[in-house]
Phi, psi and omega in degrees: 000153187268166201243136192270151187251149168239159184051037177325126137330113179319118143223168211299125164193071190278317186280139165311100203275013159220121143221182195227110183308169218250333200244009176062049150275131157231123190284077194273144155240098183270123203271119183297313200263353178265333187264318150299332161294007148245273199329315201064202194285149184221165162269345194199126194235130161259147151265098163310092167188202202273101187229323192267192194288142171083033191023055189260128190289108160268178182237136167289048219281147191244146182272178160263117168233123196045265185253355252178106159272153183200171157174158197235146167233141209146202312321144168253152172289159191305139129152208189249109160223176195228153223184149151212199199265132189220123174228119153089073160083295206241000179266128177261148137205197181227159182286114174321324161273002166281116181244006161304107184231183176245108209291318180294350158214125144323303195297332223247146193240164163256156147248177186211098148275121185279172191142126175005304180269021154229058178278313161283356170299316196286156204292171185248169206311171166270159218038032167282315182292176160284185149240156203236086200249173182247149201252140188283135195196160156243155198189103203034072167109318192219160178265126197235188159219165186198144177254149180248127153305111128272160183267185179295130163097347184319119149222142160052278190217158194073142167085166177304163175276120112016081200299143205246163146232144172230123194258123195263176193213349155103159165296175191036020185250152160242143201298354172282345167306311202289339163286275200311324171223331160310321185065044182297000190285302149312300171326282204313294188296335173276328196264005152283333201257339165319311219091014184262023179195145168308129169304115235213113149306155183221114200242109203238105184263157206270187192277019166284337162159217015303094162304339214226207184245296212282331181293324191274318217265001181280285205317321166305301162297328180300327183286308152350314188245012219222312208233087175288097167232158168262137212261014160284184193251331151307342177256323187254152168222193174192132160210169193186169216247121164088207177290002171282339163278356193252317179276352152325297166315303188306310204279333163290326251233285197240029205244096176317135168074006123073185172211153187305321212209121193245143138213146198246110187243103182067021150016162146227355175340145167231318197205136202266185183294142177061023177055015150219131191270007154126207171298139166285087025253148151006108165304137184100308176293081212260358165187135151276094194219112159269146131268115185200150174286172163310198190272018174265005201233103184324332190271012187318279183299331202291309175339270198333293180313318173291003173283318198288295194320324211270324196275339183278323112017290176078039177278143163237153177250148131281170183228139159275003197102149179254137172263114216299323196229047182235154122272216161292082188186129200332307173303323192282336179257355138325295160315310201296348181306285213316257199329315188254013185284298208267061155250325201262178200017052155202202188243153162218154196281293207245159203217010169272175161306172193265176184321140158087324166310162182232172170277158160331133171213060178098160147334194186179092176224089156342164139249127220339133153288158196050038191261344206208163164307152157251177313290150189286161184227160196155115165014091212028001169271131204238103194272093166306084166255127156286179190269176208271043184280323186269329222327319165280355172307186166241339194223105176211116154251146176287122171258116175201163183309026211254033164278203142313113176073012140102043174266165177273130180205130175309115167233109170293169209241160182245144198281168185204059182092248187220050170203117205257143205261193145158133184255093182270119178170186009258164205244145166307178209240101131178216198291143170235142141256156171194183164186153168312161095252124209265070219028089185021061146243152162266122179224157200260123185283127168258007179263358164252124197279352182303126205248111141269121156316286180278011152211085201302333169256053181220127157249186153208180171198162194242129148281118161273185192142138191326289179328335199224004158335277203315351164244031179258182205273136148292164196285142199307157171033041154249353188286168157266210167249160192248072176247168181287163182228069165295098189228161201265120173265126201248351151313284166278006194080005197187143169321122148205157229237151168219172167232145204240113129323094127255183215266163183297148118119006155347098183272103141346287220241023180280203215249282173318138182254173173311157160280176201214093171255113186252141193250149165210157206258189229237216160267133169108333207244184191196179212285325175270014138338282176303343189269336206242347178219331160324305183064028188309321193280351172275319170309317203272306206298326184319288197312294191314291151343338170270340202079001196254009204215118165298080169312110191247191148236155176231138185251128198262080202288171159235088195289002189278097194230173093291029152190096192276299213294334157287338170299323192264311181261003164279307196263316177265339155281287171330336183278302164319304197310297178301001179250293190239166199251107166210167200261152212260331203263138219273353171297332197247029167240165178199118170235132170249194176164147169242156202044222173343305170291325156303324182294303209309332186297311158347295190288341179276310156335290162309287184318303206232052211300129169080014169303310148258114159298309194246148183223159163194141180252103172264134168049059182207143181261165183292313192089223187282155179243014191273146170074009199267135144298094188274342187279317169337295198319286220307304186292324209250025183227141185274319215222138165203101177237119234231125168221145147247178187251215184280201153213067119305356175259167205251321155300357190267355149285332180296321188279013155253352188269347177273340168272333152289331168302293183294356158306300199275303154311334165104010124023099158264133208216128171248140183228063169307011171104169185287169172248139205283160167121206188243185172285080186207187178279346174291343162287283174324334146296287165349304180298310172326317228265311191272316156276346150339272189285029186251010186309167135053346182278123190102000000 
């Protein structure tokens, strides 16, 4: 966990170090002279917060670019998060420019991205709302608080009294979290001002209890005498979050004079008191509501068991369902307020789950460490173990593609005997990479056999699913091949290898040679890229197989040159040429490339216009426009197709500054809009996916 830095230092940080695009971007700027003056020197600043799946808290790395680390994450989905600033593990703070706080972590600031399914979140107009005060009670002894809701219009003295809820906040937990981050205030006032909920008191205690009879019946009377509610038990209800849903339970279920209306939002009950919860069904007891998130949500297995006990019982209950893409954690339990507040103290027609929920399917049980290969995979949730090699570290997380659009993100790992776990998801069906980072080291999971060439402490593994096809394995020995190319480079001086595609049933000697597409990889990357990160040959065996693809061949270079365009066309080409039967003529060439590999195809262009009839560029800007012969370009290239990624990818001002360039010349060019994601392969697949089949055709 991380160490809160005290007393920071002043230094400038007048500009908002978050901001959040109209498109749900969200920006970070840290300012380099504000983290050293509170930090001193660090190697790496994260933004700590609820970003990853199931809206579960991850770290964020921000790069250093000049004076300012930064980096944007996204889109992210409408709703509310919170986040703080983290360097080298253990130095914290909060962002300065925030003036959004959490009274129960100093550090951590909030944000709010809107949209339709967090339509209840957002505060309502002013003077519109309820209100919130806080009420002072004793208790064994001691002076306790609770904050209380009234709705709009409350007043006193007069009129009927108000059916009360008492919303609990869980152990560690504090009752301004059901504000700060439940944003129960904004629920409770938007769904009163729909008409979707009875007119109500709301009374929110902190994780401390109430636990007990002496306590609830204080804290119940304190309201009682404070309030016009009604003190039956027929009038009241309670739930609460975490183990605050387990006293929930307890105080309806088996606690004398009881409550009406229980709901358990991520529970941990297993067994009620005295192994049975009373007579069948409860006196009294006019609604029972479980709630729990997926299996990233401790209150999964717990769910279960209480079901079964609740069904032996012969107590009845509703289940809201697991909500596939919620866990333990405040956006999920957002929902469960939002649901389960306008059920209580009138009747409603429906008693299912909510849209989208599934039923209970069992346990959620990995298998024992150390039994298997990592990560384990089950329907999309993905369980990370190590070997028992860190047991002494202090810090170890999985760094992996699973943000929005497939940018990186840190999910920490939990110790798990004398090996650290951690269960992620659920994650969409396609390709993932990662590696530890071990106390800011990158380390290679070693229980995985999967090999990246060019970044050697990098593993990966696949979700299948209709969404990740094209990048899945064809049924053996329908695909085509994959073989090495050993050619002599006079660029480098020295023996080097590409890899050739070609399609099933690939003829020699047939009376046409191939068409030719040479792909290329990026900086920092080599020729077995496209094959080992790419996923080029499960795409191309698809397409072909699908029919959507003009059997061609294709070739995987090693672009890492000082004179690419002399690499390629003295050395990779002639080489391709003296191996497989392909065509020389340039309507039947194609050259692509991402990044690096995209400038360069670009400079080939230029250099040499019509050379390749059709080009394409990932994630590369145009450059410069001196000197381009356009009517060449315009006349001799059949295809010239430009993709970038959002912007998260980091080239993408230059590739817009590069469409103007090619604007104001007169450039003929296809653009088809960004591809989401960032400067990686989860974009660069896509283009692939997208330029294949647009070869050779016509």
């Amino acid at each position: 966990m991380a160490v809160m830095m005290l007393a920071p230092r002043s230094a400038s940080a007048d500009t908002p170090w978050l901001n959040v695009s109209e498109g749900r971007y969200a920006s970070f700027s840290v300012p380099a002279a504000y983290v050293q003056a509170n930090m001193g020197q660090v190697s790496q600043i994260m933004v700590e917060g609820n970003f990853g799946p199931s809206t579960t808290w991850t770290e964020f790395g921000l790069t250093r670019r000049g004076d300012v680390w930064s980096g944007t994450l996204g889109p992210l989905k409408p709703g509310l998060y919170y986040y703080q600033v983290t360097g080298d593990d253990t130095k914290s703070l909060k962002d300065p420019t925030n003036s959004t706080s959490v009274a129960s972590k100093p550090l951590w600031s909030t944000f709010f991205v809107p949209g339709d399914s967090a339509r209840l979140l957002v505060d309502a107009p002013a003077g519109q709302g309820g209100k919130v005060d806080t009420l002072t009670y004793r208790t064994k002894n001691e002076e306790r608080s609770a904050l209380v809701w009234t709705p709009p219009g409350y007043s006193a003295k007069g009129g009927k009294p108000y059916p009360v809820l008492f919303l609990q906040s869980g152990m560690d937990r504090s009752a301004t979290d059901w504000l700060d981050l439940g944003r129960a205030k904004q629920i409770l006032d938007n769904l009163s001002a729909d008409g979707a909920i009875k007119p109500m008191v709301v009374v929110i205690t902190d994780g401390r209890g109430p636990d007990d009879d002496k306590e609830l019946k204080d804290l119940r009377k304190a309201v009682g005498d404070a309030y016009r509610v009604h003190r039956g038990r027929e009038h009241q209800a309670i739930a609460g979050v975490a183990e605050g849903g387990s006293q929930a339970l307890r105080a309806a279920l088996t606690g004398p004079g009881g409550f009406a209306y229980a709901g358990s939002f991520s529970g941990l009950l297993t067994e009620l008191a005295g192994g049975r919860p009373g007579p069948a069904p409860a006196p009294g007891v006019k609604l029972v509501r479980l709630y729990t998130g997926n299996v990233t949500d401790p209150a999964y297995n717990a769910t279960n068991r209480l079901t079964k006990a609740l069904d032996r019982a012969r107590v009845r209950y509703e289940f809201d369902g697991v909500n596939p893409d919620g866990g333990a954690n405040w956006t999920a339990w957002q929902e469960n307020l939002i649901d389960f507040v306008p059920r209580l103290f009138r009747k409603v027609s429906d008693h299912g789950p909510s849209a989208g929920h599934g039923p209970l399917k069992g346990e959620f049980a990995p298998p024992p460490p150390g039994t298997t290969p990592t990560p384990f995979v089950k329907d999309g949730f993905v369980t990370f173990e190590t070997t028992t090699d860190f047991k002494d570290v202090q810090h170890l997380t999985v760094w992996a593609n699973i943000a929005p659009g497939g940018s990186w993100l840190r999910v920490p790992m939990s110790r798990d005997g004398d090996r650290w776990r951690v269960t992620v998801g659920p994650l969409e069906p396609w390709f993932y990479y990662y590696r530890w980072i071990v106390d800011r080291v990158g380390v290679k999971d070693a229980s995985n056999p999967t090999k990246i060439t060019s970044e050697p402490a990098w593993s990966s593994f696949f979700i299948p699913g209709e969404r990740a096809r094209l990048l899945s394995d064809v049924p053996a020995g329908q695909g085509g091949k994959v073989e090495s190319l050993t050619y002599r480079s006079n660029v480098a001086n020295a023996d080097r290898t590409a890899l050739v595609w070609t399609p099933p049933g690939y003829d020699p000697n047939r009376a046409e040679p191939y068409p030719v597409l040479y792909l290329q990889h990026g900086s920092g990357q080599n020729y077995t890229d496209w094959t080992e990160m790419g996923r080029a040959k499960q795409i191309l065996d698809h397409q072909f197989l699908d029919g959507d693809l003009v059997p061609m061949v294709v070739v995987m270079g090693n672009g890492n040159s000082s004179n690419f365009n002399k690499e390629l066309l003295e050395n990779i080409v002639p080489a391709a040429r003296a191996c497989y039967h392909i065509a020389s003529d340039p309507s039947r060439q194609a050259l692509a490339g991402l990044s690096m590999g995209g400038g360069q195809a670009i400079g080939v262009l230029k250099a040499y216009p019509g050379q390749f009839a059709s080009i394409a560029a990932f994630s590369a800007g145009f450059g410069s426009g001196t000197g381009v012969d356009v009517a060449a370009i315009n006349s001799k290239t059949k295809l010239f197709r430009v993709y970038v990624g959002d912007v998260t990818d980091f080239v993408y001002p230059s590739f817009m500054a590069g469409l103007t360039t090619m604007n104001n010349l007169g450039v003929h060019y296809e653009f088809d809009g960004v591809t989401p994601g960032p400067h990686g392969w989860d974009v660069w697949q896509k283009n692939l996916v997208d330029l294949a089949p647009r070869l050779f055709k016509g």
